[in-house]
DOZAKE-466684 format. One record per residue (C-alpha): x negated, y negated, z. Coordinates in steps of 0.05 Angstrom, whole numbers, padded with zeros to 5 digits, always signed. Layout:
XYZ/...
This chain:
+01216-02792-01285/+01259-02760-01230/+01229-02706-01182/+01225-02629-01202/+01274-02587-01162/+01219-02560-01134/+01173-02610-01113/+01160-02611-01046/+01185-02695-01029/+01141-02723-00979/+01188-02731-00913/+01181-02805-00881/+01125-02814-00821/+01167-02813-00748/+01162-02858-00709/+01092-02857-00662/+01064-02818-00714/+00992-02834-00739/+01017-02877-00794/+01046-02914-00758/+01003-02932-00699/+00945-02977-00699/+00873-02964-00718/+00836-02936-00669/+00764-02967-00641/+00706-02952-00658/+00699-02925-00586/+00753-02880-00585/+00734-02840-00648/+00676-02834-00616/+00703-02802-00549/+00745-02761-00594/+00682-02734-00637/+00650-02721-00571/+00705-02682-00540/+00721-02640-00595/+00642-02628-00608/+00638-02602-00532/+00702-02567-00548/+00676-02532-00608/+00607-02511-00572/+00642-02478-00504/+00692-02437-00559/+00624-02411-00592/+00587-02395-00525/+00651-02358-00505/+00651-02316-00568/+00562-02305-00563/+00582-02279-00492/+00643-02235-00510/+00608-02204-00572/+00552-02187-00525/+00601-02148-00482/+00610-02100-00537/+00555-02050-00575/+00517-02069-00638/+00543-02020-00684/+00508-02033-00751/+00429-02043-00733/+00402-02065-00797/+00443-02071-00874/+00439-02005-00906/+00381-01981-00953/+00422-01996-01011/+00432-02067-00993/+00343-02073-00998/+00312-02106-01052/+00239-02072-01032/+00220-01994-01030/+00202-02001-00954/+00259-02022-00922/+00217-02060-00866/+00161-02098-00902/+00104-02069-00944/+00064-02012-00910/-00009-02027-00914/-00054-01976-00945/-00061-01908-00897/-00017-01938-00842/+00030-01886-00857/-00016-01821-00868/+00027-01780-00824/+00089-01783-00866/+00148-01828-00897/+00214-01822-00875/+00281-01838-00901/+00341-01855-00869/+00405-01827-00896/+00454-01887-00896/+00517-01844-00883/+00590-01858-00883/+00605-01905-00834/+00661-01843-00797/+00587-01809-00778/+00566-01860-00730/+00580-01927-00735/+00660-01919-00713/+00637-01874-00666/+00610-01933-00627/+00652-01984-00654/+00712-01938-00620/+00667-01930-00558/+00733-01927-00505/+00748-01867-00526/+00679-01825-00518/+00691-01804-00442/+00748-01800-00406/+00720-01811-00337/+00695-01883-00353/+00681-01930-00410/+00618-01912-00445/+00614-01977-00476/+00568-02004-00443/+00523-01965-00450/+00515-01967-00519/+00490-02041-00514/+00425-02063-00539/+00414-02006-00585/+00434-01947-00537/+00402-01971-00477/+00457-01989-00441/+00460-02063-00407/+00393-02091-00370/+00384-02060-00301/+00377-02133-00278/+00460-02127-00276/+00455-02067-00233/+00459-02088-00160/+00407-02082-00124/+00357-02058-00172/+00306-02118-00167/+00295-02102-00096/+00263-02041-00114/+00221-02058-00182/+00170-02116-00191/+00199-02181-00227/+00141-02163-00281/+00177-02098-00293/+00252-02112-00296/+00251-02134-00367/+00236-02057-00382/+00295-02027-00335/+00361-02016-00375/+00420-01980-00341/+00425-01919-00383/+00472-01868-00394/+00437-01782-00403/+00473-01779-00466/+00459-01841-00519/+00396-01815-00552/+00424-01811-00622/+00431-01886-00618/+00371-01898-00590/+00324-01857-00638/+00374-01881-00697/+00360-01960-00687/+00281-01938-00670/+00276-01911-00743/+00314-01955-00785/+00266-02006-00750/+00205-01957-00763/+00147-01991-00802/+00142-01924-00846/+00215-01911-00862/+00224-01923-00943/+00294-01934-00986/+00260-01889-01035/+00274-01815-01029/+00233-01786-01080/+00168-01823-01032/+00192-01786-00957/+00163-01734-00929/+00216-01723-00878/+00294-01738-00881/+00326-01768-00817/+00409-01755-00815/+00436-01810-00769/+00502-01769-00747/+00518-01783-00678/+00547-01709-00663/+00535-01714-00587/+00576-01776-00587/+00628-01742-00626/+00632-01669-00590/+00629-01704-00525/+00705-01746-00532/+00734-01678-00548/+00709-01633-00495/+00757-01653-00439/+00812-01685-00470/+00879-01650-00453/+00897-01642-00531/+00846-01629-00554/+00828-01576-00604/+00778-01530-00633/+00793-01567-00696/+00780-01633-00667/+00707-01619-00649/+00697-01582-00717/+00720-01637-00761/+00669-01679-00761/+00609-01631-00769/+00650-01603-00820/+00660-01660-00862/+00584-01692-00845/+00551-01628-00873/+00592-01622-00934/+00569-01688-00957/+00495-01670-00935/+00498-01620-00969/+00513-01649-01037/+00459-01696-01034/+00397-01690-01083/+00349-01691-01024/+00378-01640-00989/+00394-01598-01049/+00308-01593-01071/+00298-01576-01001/+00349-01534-00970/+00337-01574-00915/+00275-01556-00897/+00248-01630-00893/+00307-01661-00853/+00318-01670-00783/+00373-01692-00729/+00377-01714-00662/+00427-01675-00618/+00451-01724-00555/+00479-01664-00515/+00453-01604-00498/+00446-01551-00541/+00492-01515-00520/+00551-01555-00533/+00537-01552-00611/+00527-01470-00605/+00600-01446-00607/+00602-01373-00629/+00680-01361-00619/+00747-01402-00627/+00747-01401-00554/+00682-01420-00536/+00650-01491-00503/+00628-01534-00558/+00623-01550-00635/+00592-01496-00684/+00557-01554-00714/+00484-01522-00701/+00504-01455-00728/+00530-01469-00789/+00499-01453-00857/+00481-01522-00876/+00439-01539-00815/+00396-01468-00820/+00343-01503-00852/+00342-01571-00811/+00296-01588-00751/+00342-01611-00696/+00320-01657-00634/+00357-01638-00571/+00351-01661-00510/+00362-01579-00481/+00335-01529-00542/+00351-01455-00556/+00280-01436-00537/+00296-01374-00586/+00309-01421-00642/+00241-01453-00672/+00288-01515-00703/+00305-01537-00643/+00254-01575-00604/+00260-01601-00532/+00262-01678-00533/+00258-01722-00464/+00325-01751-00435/+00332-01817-00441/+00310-01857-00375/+00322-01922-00355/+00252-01948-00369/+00249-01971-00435/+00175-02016-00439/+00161-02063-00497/+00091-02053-00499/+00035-02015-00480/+00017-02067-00425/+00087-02060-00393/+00070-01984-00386/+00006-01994-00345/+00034-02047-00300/+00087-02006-00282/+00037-01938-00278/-00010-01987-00227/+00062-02000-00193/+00085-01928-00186/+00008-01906-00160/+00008-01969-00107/+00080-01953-00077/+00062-01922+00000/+00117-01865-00004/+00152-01844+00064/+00178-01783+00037/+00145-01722+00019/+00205-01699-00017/+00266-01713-00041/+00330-01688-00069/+00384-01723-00125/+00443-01678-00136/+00507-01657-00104/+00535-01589-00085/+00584-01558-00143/+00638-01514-00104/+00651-01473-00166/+00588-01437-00172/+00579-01373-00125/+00508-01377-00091/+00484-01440-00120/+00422-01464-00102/+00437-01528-00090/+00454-01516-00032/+00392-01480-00008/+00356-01544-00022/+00403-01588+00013/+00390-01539+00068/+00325-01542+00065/+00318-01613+00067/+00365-01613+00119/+00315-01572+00161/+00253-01608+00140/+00288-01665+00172/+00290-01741+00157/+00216-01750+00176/+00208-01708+00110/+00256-01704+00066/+00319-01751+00034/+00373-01731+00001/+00429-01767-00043/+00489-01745-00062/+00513-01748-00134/+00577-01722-00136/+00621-01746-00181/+00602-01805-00228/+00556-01837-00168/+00494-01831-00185/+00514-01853-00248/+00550-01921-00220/+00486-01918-00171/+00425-01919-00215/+00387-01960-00152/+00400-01903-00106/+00366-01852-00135/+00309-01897-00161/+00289-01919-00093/+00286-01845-00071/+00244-01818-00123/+00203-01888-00118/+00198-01867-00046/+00176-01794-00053/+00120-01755-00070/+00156-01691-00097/+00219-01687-00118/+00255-01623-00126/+00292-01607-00187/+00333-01539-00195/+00377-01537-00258/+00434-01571-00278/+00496-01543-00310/+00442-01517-00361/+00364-01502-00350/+00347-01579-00352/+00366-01644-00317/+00358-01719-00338/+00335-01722-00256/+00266-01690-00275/+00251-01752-00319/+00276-01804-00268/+00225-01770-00218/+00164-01765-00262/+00172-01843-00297/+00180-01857-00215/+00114-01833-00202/+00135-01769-00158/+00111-01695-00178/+00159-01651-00187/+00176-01578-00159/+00216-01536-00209/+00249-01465-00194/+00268-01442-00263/+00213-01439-00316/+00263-01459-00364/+00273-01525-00327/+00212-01554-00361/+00157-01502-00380/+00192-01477-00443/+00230-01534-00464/+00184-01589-00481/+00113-01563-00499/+00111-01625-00544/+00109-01670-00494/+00083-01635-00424/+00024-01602-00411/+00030-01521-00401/-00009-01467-00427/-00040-01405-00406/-00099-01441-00367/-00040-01464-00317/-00038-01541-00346/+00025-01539-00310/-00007-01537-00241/-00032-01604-00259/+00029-01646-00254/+00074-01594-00219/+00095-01543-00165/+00139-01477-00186/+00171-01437-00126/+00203-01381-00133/+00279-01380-00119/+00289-01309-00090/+00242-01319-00044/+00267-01392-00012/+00330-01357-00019/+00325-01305+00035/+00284-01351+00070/+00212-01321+00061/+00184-01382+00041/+00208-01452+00056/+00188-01524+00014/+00170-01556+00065/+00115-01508+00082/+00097-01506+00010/+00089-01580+00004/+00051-01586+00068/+00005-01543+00039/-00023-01590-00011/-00087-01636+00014/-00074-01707+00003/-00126-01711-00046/-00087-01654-00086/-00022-01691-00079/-00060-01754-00107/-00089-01721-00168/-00026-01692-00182/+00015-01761-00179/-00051-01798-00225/-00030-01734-00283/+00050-01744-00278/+00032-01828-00283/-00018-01812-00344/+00041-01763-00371/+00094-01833-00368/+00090-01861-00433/+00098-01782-00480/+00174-01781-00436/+00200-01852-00447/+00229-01892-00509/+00204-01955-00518/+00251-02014-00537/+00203-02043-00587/+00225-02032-00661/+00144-02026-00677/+00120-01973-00615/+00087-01997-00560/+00017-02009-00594/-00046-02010-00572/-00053-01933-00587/+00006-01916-00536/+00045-01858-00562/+00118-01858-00528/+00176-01806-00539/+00197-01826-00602/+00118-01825-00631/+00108-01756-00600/+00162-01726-00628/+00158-01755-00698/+00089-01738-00704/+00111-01662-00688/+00161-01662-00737/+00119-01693-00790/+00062-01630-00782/+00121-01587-00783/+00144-01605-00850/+00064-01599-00880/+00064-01533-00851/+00116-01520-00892/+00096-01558-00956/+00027-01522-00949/+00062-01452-00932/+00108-01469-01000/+00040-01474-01048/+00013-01420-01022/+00074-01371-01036/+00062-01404-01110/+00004-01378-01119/+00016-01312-01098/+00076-01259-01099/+00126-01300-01052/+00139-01275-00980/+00209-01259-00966/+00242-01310-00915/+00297-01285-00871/+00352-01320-00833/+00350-01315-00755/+00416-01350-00748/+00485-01347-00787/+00473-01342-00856/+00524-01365-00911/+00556-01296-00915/+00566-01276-00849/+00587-01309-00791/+00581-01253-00733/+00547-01281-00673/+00481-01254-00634/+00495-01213-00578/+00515-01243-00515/+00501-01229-00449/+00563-01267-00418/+00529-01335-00396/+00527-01366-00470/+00455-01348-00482/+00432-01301-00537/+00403-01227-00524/+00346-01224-00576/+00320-01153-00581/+00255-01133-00563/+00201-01118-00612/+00224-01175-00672/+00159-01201-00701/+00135-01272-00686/+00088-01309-00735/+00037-01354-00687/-00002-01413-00727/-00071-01426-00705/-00052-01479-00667/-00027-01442-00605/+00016-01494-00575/+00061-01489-00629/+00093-01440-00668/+00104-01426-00740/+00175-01395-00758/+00168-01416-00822/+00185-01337-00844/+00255-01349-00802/+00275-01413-00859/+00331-01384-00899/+00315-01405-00975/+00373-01438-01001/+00345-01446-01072/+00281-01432-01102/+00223-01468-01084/+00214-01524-01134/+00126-01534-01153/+00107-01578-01090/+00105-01653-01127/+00047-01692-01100/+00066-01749-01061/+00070-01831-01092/+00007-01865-01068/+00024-01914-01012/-00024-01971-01045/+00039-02028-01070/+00033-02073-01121/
């Protein structure tokens, strides 16, 4: 039967083709199998090392994709008394693009690595000359990490937390993964860009948080966020402001917001650490590096990380550098961080707080500075001018109070005073005994583990709280408070709760007293809990709907 049109024929073999050549030994097919084995191996090495060049951008598969109600194994009976959280598995546009389009998050310099290994940047042992200064024991701990990646960090943390459940109706507390600092921050200094641009995605994240069934019982209430940037970039009141509105909009009125700069005149936002380099797997790589830090022989008794900003009449910046300038080198180092270098320098400024026994630390472009966590994982005490600095931004995690807890761990000077030169630090400092300096330095080394975020997915154990714990433990009691607060306005004639933000039908902003900070008037009532480290602004919680009967909790005992 002749050959379809179609049909491919089958064209002869060339010449010195494989058909017609002889049949190879034994030997050769076996040199051939060996080369192309080696072959295949060094292409698959070269891909390992290349993909770990880039950031993980989806930690673990989605709660959808579980077959089990706790995402991370079953939770043993009363491991997870504090609370049960759920992680919102949102669109991938809300954070995992974000990183997977990392080039594009800072124009200065590629943030991509820095979003390696979970948001803690590349190990530290790549950083030159970093082993010099910290103990081989240690370096496994030391990452080179950016001020801005906690939303990563805290993310990965949670989906890896031993109490995090795919089951809404079990959680006590609702986490939403949106990495807005990441977002805000790659259209802050771009040429084009536009209010628009860093609205859009706040926009379109809280209109689908918003529709959820979660978020619908609770008006948000029960949910929380972690803000990467200060808060100040998500507080824009006018079209031609600095910043997203994300934090002022109706839909995140209700929600508890981690930041790592709060509004100390909002109660939803709380002060969270910065993220340091330090990053311990365990408890046990905490208290080698505290007996590290308390060993060291320090040279200096203070030091200095900053760099002098020509755009800002009278800063104090430069008063310090004067004034270490005039305590001299037998006292006092400075480095200069102009630029991006201490940020392409982590070793530099390492070895001087490593080296000092204060360091001083006046504020940033805001109130706070990463720098005053550098200094206090490095052992050195620091000496703060602004009150704001430290005092009231992160009662969670440092101890202040009326009693003066702050004297414990730190010195405060008063500005106006080094500033026309009635006082100087280095009289200050002097002033201290050696055994008070010691005492001091032993409460900032207790103080380590409450400001750092471990890199284990299961804490640091042993009983060792870090960052993360702290701060989840806060926001759990929070959210009882609440619960509790809820039955009791059930039982009784139901206290009206009033907005102290933007509420959904108007959108004028506070007053402002020209330096993007809010003028609260005198005389508004606060509402203090017993517990007088915190406060309850539970009264402030706008009620988006009415509260539903508070439903009594699954027991945690599985089948």
């Amino acid at each position: 039967m002749p050959e379809s049109p179609t049909s491919p024929t089958k064209p002869p073999s060339p010449p010195g083709s494989p058909a017609n050549t002889a049949t190879p030994s034994a030997a050769s097919a076996l040199l051939r199998i060996a080369v192309l084995s080696i072959a295949f191996l060094a292409v698959q090495l070269m891909l390992f090392k290349n993909l770990h060049r880039f950031p993980t951008t989806r930690f673990l598969p989605p709660p959808a994709r579980c077959n089990s109600t706790w995402a991370n194994g079953e939770v043993e009976p009363g491991a997870c008394e504090a609370g049960i959280i759920y992680v919102y598995d949102l669109p991938l546009e809300f954070n995992h693009d974000l990183v997977t389009h990392c080039e594009r998050l800072c124009p200065w310099y590629s943030f991509c690595p820095y979003l390696t290994d979970g948001g803690l940047g590349r190990p530290a042992a790549t950083v030159p000359g970093f082993s010099a200064i910290v103990p081989n024991a240690s370096m496994p701990s030391w990452y080179n990490t950016d001020q801005f990646p906690l939303e990563v960090i805290i993310h990965r943390r949670l989906l890896s937390h031993r109490c995090r459940t795919t089951d809404p109706s079990l959680a006590d507390a609702f986490y939403v993964p949106f990495y807005a600092g990441l977002d805000v921050g790659s259209h802050l200094w771009g040429l084009n860009a536009t209010v628009a641009d860093r609205d859009r995605a706040g926009t379109r994240l809280l209109e689908w948080l918003t529709n959820q069934t979660s978020f619908k019982k609770s008006g948000g209430w029960d949910h929380f966020i972690t803000l990467g940037r200060i808060t100040w970039d998500f507080r824009r009141y006018y079209d031609d402001g600095w910043g997203t509105n994300f934090a002022i909009r109706p839909g995140m009125a209700n929600v508890t917001r981690l930041v790592i700069e709060a509004d100390r005149l909002d109660p939803l936002d709380v002060g969270v650490p910065y993220p340091t380099g330090f990053h311990p797997r365990t408890a046990a790589d905490v208290r080698a590096w505290q007996r590290h830090v308390l060993a060291l022989n320090r040279t200096n008794l203070f030091g200095f990380a900053g760099a002098q900003r020509s755009g800002f009449k009278d800063d104090f910046r430069d008063v310090l550098l004067e004034e270490c300038e005039d305590a001299g080198r037998a006292h006092c180092r400075s480095v200069d961080c102009s630029g991006t270098k201490c940020n392409d320098n982590a070793t530099t400024v390492m070895n001087l707080f490593l080296d000092s026994r204060f360091c001083l630390q006046p504020r940033g472009d805001s109130y706070t500075r990463r720098s005053l966590f550098d200094c206090m994982v490095a052992g050195a005490v620091p000496v703060l001018f602004w009150r704001r600095t430290a005092y009231d931004q992160y009662r969670w995690f440092l101890p202040v109070g009326e009693r003066g807890k702050e004297r414990e761990w730190s010195v405060f000077m008063d500005r106006q005073a080094l500033r026309v030169g009635n006082v100087s630090v280095l009289d200050v400092l002097q002033g201290f005994s050696e055994q008070q300096v010691r005492r001091m330095r032993e409460r900032v080394v207790e103080m380590i583990p409450r400001l750092v975020y471990g890199s284990s997915s299961d804490g640091l154990g042993d009983g060792m709280e870090d960052a993360l714990d702290v701060a989840l433990s806060g926001v759990l009691k929070r959210f009882r408070r609440r619960r509790r607060s809820i039955a009791r306005e059930e039982e009784g004639p139901p206290a009206p709760l009033v907005a102290r933000r933007v509420n959904s039908t108007s959108t004028t902003p506070p007053a402002s007293n020209g330096n993007n900070r809010q003028v609260i008037r005198r005389g508004r009532r606060r509402y203090v809990s017993r517990d007088r480290s915190r406060r309850a602004f539970w009264p402030h919680i706008r009620t988006v709907i009415p509260p539903a009967p508070a439903s009594g909790r699954q027991s945690l005992q599985t089948s």
